[in-house]
C-alpha positions in Angstrom: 8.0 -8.7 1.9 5.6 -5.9 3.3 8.3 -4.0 5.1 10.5 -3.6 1.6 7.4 -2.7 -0.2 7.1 0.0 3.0 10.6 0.9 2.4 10.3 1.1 -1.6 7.0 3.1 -0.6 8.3 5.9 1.5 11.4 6.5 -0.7 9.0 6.8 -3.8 6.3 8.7 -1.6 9.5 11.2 -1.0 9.2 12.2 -4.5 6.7 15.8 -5.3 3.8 13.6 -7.6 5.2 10.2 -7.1 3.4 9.1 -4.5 0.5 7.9 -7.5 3.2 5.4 -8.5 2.5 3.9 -5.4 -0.9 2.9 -5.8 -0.3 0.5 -8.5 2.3 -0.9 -6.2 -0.1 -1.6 -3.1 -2.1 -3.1 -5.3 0.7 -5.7 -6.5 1.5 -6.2 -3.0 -2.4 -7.0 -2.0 -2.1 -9.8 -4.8 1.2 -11.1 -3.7 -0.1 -11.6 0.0 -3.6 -13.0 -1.6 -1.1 -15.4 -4.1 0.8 -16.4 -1.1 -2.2 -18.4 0.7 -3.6 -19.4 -2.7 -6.3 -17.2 -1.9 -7.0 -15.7 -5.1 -10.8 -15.1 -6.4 -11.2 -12.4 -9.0 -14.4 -10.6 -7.6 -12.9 -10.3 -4.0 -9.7 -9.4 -5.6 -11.3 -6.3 -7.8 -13.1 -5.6 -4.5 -10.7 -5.0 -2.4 -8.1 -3.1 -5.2 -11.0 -0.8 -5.8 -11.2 -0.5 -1.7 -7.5 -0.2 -2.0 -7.2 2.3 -4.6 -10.3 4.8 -3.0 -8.4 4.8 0.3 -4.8 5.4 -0.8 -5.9 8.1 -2.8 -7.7 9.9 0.0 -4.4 10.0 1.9 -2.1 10.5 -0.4 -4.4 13.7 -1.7 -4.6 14.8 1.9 -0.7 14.2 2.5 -0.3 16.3 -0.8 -1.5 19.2 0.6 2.0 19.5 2.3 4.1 19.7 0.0 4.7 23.4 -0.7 6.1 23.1 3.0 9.4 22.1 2.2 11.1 19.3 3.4 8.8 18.6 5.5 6.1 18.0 2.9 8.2 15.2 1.4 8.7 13.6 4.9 5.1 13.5 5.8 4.2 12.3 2.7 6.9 9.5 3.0 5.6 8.4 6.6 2.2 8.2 5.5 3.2 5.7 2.4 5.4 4.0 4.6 2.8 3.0 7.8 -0.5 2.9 5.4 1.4 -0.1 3.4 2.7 -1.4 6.7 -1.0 -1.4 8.2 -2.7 -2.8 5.0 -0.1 -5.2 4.0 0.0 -6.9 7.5 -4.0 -6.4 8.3 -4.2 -8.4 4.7 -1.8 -11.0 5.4 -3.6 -11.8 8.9 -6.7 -12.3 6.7 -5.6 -14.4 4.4 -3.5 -16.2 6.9 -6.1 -17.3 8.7 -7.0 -21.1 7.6 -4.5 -21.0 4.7 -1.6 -22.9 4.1 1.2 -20.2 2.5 2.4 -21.0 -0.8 6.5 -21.4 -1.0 
């Protein structure tokens, strides 16, 4: 699940100004892992989106800067969707792993 939301990540993080669609995306994904070990609290939940949501922003901003470079803006932007969902996704599933059952 959190290398096709990678995947699904870096092709929309390819996109000039798409890379915002992404956020809303990570923050699906950060409830689908939290869903997954029946995990769910709301007040940890809007904590961590908000966490979420600063952080992604910050680097996708910064990974904006390259894009008048062509090509090359697009990839960078791309590989930094790509390994910040792979980083967050599976540092969040080893949280919630931890003493949880997964949901099937």
């Amino acid at each position: 699940m959190i290398f096709l939301f990678a995947m699904i990540g870096a092709i929309v993080g390819f996109v000039p100004g798409g890379s915002f669609i992404l956020i809303p995306m990570e923050v699906f994904l950060l409830y689908k892992i939290i869903s997954k070990y029946n995990a769910f609290h709301l007040g940890e939940f809007l904590g961590l989106a908000a966490a979420l949501i600063g952080l992604s922003t910050f680097l996708k901003g910064l990974a904006t800067f390259l894009h008048p470079i062509i090509i090359i803006g697009q990839i960078a932007n791309s590989l930094v969707a790509f390994f910040f969902i792979i980083a967050f996704g599976y540092m969040a599933d080893q949280h919630y792993s931890k003493g949880s059952t997964p949901r099937r």
